[in-house]
Legacy VTK file of the C-alpha trace (Angstrom):
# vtk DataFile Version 3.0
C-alpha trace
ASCII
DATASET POLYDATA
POINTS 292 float
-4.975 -17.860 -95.044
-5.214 -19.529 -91.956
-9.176 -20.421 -92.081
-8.232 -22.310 -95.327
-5.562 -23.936 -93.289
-7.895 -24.342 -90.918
-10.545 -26.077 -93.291
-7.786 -28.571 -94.762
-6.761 -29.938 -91.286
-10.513 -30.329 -90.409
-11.455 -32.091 -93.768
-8.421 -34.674 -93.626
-8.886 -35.314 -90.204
-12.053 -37.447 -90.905
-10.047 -39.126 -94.035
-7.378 -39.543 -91.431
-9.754 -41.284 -89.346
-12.057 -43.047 -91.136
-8.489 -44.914 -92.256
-7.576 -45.675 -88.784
-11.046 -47.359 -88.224
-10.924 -49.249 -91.751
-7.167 -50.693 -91.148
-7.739 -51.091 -87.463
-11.307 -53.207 -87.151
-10.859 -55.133 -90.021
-7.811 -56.502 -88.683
-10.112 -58.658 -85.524
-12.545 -59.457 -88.066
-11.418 -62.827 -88.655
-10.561 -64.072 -85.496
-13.591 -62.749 -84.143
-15.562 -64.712 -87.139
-13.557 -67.861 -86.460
-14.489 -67.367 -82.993
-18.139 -67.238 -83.720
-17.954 -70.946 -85.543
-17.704 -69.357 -89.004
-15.010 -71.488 -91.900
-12.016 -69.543 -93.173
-13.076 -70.655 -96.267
-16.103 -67.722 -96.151
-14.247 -65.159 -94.765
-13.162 -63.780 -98.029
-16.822 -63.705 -99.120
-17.988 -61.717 -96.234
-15.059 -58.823 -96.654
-15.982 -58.891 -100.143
-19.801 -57.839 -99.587
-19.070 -54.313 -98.504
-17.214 -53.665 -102.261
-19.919 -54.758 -103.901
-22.184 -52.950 -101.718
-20.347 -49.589 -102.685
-20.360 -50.838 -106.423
-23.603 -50.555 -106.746
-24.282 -47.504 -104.106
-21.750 -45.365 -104.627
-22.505 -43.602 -107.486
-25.869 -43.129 -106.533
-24.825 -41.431 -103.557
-21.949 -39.171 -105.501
-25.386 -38.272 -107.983
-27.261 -37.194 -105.143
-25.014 -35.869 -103.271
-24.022 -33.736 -106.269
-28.026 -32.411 -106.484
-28.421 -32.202 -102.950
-29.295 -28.556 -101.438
-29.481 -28.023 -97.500
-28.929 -25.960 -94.850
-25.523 -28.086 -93.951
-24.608 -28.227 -98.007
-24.040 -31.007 -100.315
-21.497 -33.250 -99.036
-22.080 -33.355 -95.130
-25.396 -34.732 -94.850
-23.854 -38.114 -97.269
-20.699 -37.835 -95.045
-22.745 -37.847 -91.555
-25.361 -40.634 -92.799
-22.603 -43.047 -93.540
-20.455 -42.257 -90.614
-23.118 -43.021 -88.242
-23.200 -46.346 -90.260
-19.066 -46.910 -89.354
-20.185 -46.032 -85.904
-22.581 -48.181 -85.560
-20.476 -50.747 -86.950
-17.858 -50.286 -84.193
-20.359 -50.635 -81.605
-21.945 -53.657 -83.485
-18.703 -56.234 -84.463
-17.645 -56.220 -80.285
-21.097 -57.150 -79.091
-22.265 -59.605 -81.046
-21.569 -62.600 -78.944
-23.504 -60.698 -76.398
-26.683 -59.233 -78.286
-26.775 -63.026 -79.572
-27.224 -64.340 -76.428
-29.594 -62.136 -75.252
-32.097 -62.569 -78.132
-32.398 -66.231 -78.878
-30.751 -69.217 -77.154
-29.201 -70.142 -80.918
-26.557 -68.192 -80.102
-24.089 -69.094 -83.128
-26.017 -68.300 -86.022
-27.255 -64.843 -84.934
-23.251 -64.208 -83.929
-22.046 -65.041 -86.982
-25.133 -62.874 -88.750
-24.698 -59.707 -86.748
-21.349 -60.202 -87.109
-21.455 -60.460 -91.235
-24.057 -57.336 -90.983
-21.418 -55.136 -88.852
-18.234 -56.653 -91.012
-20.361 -55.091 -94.277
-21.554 -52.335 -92.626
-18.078 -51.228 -92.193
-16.594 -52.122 -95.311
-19.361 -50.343 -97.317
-19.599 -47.086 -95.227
-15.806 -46.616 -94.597
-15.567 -47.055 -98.293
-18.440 -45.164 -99.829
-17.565 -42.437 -97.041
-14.329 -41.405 -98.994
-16.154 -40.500 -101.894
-18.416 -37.023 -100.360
-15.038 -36.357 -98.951
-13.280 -36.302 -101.732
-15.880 -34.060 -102.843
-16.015 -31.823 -100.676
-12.366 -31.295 -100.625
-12.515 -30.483 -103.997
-15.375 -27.991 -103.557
-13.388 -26.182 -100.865
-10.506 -25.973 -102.753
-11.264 -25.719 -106.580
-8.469 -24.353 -107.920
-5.740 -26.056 -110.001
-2.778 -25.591 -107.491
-4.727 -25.235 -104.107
-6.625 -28.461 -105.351
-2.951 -30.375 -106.104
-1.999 -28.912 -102.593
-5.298 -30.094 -100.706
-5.085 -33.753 -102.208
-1.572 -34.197 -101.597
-2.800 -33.090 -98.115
-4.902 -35.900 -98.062
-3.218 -38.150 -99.248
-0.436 -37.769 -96.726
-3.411 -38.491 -94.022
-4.958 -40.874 -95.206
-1.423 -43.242 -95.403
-0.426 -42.021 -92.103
-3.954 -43.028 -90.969
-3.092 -46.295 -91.791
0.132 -46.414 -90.556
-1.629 -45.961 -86.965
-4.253 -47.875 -88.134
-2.205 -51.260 -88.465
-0.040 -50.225 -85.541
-2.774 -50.550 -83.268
-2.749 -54.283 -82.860
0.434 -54.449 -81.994
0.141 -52.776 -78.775
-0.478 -55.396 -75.942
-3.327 -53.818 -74.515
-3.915 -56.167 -72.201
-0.983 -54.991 -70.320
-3.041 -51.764 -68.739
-6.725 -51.541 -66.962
-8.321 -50.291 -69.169
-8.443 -53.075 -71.561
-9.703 -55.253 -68.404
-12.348 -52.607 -67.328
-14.009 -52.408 -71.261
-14.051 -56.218 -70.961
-10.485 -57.259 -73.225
-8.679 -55.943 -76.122
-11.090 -56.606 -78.713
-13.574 -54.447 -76.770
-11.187 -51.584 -75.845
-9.943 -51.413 -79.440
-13.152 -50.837 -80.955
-14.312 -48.410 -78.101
-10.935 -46.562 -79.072
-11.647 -46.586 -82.728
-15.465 -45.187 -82.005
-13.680 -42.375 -79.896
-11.047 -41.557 -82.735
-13.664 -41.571 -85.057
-16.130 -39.548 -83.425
-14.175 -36.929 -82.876
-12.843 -36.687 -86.817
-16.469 -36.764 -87.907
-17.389 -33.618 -85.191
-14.231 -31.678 -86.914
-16.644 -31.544 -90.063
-19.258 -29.745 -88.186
-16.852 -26.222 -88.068
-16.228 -26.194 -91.967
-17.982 -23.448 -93.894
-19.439 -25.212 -96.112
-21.630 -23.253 -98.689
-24.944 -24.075 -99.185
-27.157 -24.802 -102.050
-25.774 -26.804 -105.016
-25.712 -25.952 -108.984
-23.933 -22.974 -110.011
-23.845 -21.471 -106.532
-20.733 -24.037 -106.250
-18.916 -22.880 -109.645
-16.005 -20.445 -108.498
-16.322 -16.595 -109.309
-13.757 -14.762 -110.682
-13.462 -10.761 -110.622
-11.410 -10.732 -113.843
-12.741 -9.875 -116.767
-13.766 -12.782 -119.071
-10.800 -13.647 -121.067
-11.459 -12.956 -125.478
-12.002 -15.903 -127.340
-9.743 -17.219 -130.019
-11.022 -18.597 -133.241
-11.300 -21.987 -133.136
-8.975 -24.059 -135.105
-10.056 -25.496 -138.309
-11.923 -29.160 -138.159
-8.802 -30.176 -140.684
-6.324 -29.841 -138.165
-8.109 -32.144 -135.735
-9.333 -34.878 -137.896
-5.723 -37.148 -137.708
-5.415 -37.299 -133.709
-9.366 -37.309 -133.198
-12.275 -38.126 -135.944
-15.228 -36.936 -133.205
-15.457 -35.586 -130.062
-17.180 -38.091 -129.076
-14.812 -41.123 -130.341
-11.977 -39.683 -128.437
-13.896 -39.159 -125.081
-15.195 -42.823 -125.041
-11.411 -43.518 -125.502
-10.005 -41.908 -122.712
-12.691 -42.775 -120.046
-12.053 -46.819 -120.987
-8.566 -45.788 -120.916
-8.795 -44.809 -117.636
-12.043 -47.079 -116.758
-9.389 -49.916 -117.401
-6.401 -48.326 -115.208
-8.778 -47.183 -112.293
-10.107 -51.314 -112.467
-6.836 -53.099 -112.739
-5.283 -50.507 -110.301
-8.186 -51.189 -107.554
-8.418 -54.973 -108.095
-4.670 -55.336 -107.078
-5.086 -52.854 -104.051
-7.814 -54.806 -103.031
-7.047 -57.826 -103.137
-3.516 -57.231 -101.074
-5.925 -55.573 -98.694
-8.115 -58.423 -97.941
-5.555 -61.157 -98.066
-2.923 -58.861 -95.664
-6.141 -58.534 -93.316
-7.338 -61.803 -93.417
-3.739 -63.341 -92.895
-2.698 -60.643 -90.317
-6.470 -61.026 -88.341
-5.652 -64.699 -88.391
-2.133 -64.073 -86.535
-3.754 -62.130 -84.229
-6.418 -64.896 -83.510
-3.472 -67.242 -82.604
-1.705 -65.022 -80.689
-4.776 -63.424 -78.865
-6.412 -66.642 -78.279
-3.640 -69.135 -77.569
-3.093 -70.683 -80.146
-6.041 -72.936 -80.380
-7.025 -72.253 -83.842
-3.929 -73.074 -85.503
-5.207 -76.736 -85.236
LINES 1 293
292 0 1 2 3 4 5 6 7 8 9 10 11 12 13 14 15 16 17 18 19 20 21 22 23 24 25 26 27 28 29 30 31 32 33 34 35 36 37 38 39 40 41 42 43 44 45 46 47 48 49 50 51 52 53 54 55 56 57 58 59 60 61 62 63 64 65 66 67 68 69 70 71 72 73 74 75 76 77 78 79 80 81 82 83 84 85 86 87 88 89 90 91 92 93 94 95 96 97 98 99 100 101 102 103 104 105 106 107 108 109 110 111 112 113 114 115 116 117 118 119 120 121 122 123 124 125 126 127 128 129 130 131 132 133 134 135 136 137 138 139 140 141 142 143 144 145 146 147 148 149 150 151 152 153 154 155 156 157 158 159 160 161 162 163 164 165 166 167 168 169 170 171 172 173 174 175 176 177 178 179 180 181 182 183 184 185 186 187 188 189 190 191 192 193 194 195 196 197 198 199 200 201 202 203 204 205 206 207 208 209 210 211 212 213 214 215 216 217 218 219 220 221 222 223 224 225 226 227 228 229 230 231 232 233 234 235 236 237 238 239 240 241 242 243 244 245 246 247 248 249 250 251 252 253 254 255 256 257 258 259 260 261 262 263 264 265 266 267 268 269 270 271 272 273 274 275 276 277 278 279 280 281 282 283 284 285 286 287 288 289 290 291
């Protein structure tokens, strides 16, 4: 009882995480690009790259990751790969100014490109990242009522993740000496955010994840297989649904169409709260200058 306990904490701690880094670093995103000479005009096309990154990765990553077979399972490998990629996202977005400068004297242009690179890399990876964890929760857990249980676990973490995650900014951390000695509070935040998220992504390394994939993964039951009842006649199913097939294509666009409309508002509050809320912070972190 409490190794499953166990394994729930450990798997929503990375969800829990990978939501602190997603709220948190997207937030200095566009004061650092306004920073960098970049126009506000843009900014919404550079958060916007990582989506459509993940529309077209994503489910070639949830197909492999589905046919994978390893020595650390299915879903860790996926979940590793792309965390390194937040990772080195955190550790790209804070030194770009400085990389740029040390490469070629154009310093601008390579700022605002290493920036764009880290800004997708973050937004694709945190994003795609969610979808092997989802999977693997539901591998650990594939019953009907420990599965409800598991994903209302998650869910709770991944909205308190970002509760911290937009709390963050709001802390002066200027104030202390550590934001000084990491070289200001862009700098600390980010080498907070690697921290926090490096340890969440070690927590995977103690689930027991099985191995293999297939029907290794299907869930065994000792009781005896239930008898089967007759099938119905076709006559009684012909007035809700004329074919299988009809009525399957109708409830995936069904619920194509409500996953769409549901994401596309989510989204777009996401990237205008971030983009409005990075710009405050600009003004307030920077004096004011760019309100001009």
């Amino acid at each position: 009882m409490w190794t499953r306990v166990a394994q729930l904490f450990l798997v929503n701690a990375l969800s829990c995480g990978l939501e602190i880094c997603m709220s948190t670093g997207t937030i200095y995103i566009p004061p650092l690009l306004l920073e960098a000479g970049m126009e506000e005009r843009f900014m919404t096309m550079v958060l916007g790259l990582g989506p459509v990154l993940g529309l077209v990765f994503v489910p070639m990553i949830g197909s492999a990751s589905d046919r994978w077979s390893g020595r650390f399972g299915r879903r860790r490998p996926f979940i590793w790969a792309l965390g390194a990629g937040v990772l080195l996202s955190l550790w790209l977005i804070p030194r770009a100014s400085s990389l740029a400068a040390l490469v070629a004297p154009r310093r601008r242009f390579l700022e605002v490109l290493l920036l764009v690179a880290g800004v997708s890399l973050i937004e694709f990876c945190g994003q795609a990242c969610f979808t092997p964890l989802e999977a693997l929760l539901s591998d650990l857990f594939p019953g009907e009522e420990e599965s409800r249980r598991a994903f209302s676990v998650y869910a709770l973490m991944v909205s308190l993740g970002g509760c911290v995650g937009y709390l963050l900014p709001a802390v002066d951390w200027n104030a202390g000496a550590l934001a000084d000695y990491a070289g200001g509070q862009e700098a600390f935040i980010y080498a907070l955010l690697t921290l926090i998220f490096l340890l969440c992504m070690l927590s995977t390394a103690f689930i027991s994840e099985e191995r293999g994939g297939g029907d290794a993964w299907a869930p065994r039951s000792v009781l005896p297989p239930p008898r089967r009842r007759p099938p119905p006649p076709r006559a009684a199913l012909r007035p809700a649904c004329p074919t299988p097939s009809t009525c399957a294509w109708l409830v995936i666009w069904r619920l194509f169409l409500a996953e769409v409309c549901s994401w596309m508002a989510l989204m777009t509050f996401l990237v205008i709260w971030r983009l409005f809320r990075g710009l405050y912070q600009g003004c307030a972190g920077y004096g004011g200058w760019r309100s001009g």
